[in-house]
C-alpha positions as YAML, in Angstrom:
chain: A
units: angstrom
residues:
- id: 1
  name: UNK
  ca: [32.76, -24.92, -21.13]
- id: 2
  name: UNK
  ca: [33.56, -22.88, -18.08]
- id: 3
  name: UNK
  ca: [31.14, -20.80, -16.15]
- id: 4
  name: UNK
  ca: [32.24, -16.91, -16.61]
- id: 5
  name: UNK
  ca: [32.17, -14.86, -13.47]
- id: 6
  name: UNK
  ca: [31.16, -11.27, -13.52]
- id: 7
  name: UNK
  ca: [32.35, -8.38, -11.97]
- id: 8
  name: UNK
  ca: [29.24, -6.87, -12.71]
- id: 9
  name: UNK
  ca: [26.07, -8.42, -14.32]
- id: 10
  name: UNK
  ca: [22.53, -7.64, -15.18]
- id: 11
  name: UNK
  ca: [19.63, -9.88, -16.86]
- id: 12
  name: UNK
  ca: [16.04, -9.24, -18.39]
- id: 13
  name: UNK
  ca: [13.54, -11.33, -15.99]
- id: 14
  name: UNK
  ca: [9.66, -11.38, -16.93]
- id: 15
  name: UNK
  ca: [7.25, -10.14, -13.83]
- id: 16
  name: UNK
  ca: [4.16, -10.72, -13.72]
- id: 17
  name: UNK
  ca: [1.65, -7.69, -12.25]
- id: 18
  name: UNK
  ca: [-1.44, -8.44, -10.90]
- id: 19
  name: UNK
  ca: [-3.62, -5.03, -11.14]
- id: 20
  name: UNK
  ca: [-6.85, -5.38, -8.83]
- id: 21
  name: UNK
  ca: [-9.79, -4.41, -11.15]
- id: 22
  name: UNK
  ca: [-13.21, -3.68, -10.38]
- id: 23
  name: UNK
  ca: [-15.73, -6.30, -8.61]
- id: 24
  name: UNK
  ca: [-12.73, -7.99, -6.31]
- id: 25
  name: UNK
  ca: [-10.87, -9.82, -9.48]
- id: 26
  name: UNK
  ca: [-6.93, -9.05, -10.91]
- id: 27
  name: UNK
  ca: [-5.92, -8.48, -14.38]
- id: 28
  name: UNK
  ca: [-2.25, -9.87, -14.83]
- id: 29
  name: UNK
  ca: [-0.35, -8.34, -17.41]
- id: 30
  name: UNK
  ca: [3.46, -9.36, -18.26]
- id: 31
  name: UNK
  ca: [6.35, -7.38, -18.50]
- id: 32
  name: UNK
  ca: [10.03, -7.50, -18.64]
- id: 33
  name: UNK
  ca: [12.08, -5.52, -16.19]
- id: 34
  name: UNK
  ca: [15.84, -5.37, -16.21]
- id: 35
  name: UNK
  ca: [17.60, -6.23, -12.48]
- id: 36
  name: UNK
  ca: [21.29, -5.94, -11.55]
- id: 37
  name: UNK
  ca: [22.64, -8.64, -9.86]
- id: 38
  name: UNK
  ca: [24.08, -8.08, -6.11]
- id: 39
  name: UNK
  ca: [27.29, -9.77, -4.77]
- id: 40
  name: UNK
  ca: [26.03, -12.63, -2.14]
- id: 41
  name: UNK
  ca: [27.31, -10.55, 1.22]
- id: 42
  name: UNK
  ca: [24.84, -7.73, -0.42]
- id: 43
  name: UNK
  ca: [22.22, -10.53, -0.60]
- id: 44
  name: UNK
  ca: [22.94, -11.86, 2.76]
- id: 45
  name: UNK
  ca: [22.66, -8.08, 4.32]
- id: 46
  name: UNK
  ca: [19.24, -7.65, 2.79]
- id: 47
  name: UNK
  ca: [17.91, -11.00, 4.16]
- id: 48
  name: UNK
  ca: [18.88, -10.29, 7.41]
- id: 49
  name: UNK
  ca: [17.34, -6.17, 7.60]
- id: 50
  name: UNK
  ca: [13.82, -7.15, 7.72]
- id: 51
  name: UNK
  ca: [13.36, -3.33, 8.22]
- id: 52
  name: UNK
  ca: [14.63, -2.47, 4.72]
- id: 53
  name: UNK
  ca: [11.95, -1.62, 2.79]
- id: 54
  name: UNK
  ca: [11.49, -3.30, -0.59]
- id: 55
  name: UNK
  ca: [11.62, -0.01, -2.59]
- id: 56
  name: UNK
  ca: [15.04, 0.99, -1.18]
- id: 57
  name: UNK
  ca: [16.55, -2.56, -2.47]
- id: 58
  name: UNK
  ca: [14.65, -1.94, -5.99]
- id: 59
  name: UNK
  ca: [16.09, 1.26, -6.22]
- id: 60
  name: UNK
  ca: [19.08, -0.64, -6.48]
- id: 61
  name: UNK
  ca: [18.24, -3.31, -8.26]
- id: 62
  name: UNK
  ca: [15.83, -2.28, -11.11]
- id: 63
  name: UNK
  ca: [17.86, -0.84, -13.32]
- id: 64
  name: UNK
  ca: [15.29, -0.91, -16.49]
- id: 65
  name: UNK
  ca: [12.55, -2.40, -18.46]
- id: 66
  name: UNK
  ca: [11.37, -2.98, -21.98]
- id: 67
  name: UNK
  ca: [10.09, -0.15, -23.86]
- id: 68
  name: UNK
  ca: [6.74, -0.02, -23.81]
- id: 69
  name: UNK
  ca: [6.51, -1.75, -20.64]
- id: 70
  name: UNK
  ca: [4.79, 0.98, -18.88]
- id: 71
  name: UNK
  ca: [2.94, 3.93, -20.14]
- id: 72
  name: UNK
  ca: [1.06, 7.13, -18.71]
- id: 73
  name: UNK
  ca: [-2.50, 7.97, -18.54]
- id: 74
  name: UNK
  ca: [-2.00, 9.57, -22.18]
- id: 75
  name: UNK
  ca: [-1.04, 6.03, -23.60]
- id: 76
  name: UNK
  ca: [2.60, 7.69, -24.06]
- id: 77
  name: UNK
  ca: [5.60, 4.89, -23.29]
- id: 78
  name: UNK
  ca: [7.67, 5.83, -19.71]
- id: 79
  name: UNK
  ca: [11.56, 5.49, -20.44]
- id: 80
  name: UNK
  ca: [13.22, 3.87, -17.88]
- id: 81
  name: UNK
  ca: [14.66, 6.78, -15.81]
- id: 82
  name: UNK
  ca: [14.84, 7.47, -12.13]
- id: 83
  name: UNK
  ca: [11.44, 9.77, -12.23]
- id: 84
  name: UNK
  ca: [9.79, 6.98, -13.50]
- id: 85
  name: UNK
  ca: [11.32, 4.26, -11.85]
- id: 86
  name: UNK
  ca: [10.06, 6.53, -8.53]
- id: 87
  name: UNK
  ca: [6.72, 6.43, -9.92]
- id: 88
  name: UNK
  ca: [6.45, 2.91, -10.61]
- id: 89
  name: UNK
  ca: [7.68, 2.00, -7.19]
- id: 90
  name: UNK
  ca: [5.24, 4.24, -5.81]
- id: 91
  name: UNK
  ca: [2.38, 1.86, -6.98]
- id: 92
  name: UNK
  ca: [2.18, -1.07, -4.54]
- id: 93
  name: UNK
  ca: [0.87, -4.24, -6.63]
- id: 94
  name: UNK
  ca: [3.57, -3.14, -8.95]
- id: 95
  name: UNK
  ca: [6.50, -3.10, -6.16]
- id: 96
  name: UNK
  ca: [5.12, -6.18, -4.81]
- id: 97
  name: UNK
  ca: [5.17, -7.90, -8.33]
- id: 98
  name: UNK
  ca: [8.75, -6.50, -8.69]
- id: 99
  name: UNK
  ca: [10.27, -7.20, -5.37]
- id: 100
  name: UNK
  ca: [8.76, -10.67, -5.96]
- id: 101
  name: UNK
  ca: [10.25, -11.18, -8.80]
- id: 102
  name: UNK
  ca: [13.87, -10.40, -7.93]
- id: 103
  name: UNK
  ca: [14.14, -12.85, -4.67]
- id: 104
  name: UNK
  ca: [12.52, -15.37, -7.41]
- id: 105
  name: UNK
  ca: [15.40, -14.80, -10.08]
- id: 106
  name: UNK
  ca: [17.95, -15.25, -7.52]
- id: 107
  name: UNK
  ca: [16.77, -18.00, -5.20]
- id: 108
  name: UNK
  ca: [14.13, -19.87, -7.07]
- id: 109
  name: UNK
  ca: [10.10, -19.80, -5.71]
- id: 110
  name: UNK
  ca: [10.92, -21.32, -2.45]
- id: 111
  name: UNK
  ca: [12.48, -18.69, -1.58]
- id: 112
  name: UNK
  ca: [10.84, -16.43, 0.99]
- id: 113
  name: UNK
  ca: [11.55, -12.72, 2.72]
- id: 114
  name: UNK
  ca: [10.57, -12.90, 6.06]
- id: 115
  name: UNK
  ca: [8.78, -9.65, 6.41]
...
């Protein structure tokens, strides 16, 4: 069977967040975000720019998540949008779960940002 190249492809990956809670512990919670896949050279670029910050290469990478995945103080679900996706980035131990998990999906956990 051959291996199909795509012009353009995007895949559900599982994050996990870790939310600090009160007394110096985390909750983790589990959640499925949708990435788009960048062409190597884009890949390469980011790598090299240790100055670009993580929630300018998530704004171009997350490109949804699983209803349900994240809701307001109300309890009511937060379609994936670009309001929300702003939001969400906004939170840090969420942006650091996310940016995480991205450089995981694409290079395997060895693989390390150097900023």
């Amino acid at each position: 069977m051959a291996f199909v190249i795509k012009k353009e492809k995007a895949y559900t990956w599982p994050i996990t967040i870790s939310e600090p809670s009160d007394g110096g512990g985390f909750v983790d919670q589990k959640v499925r975000v949708k990435f788009k896949m960048l062409p190597q050279a884009r890949i390469d670029e980011v790598i090299r720019n240790e100055a670009e910050q993580d929630a300018d290469i998530l704004s171009d990478v997350l490109i949804g998540w699983d209803d349900g995945t994240f809701n307001d103080e109300a309890g009511n679900g937060l379609p994936f949008n670009v309001e929300n996706k702003d939001l969400i980035l906004s939170v840090p131990f969420i942006r650091n779960a996310l940016i995480k998990g991205f450089f995981e999906s694409i290079a395997g956990k060895q693989f390390k940002r150097k900023n």
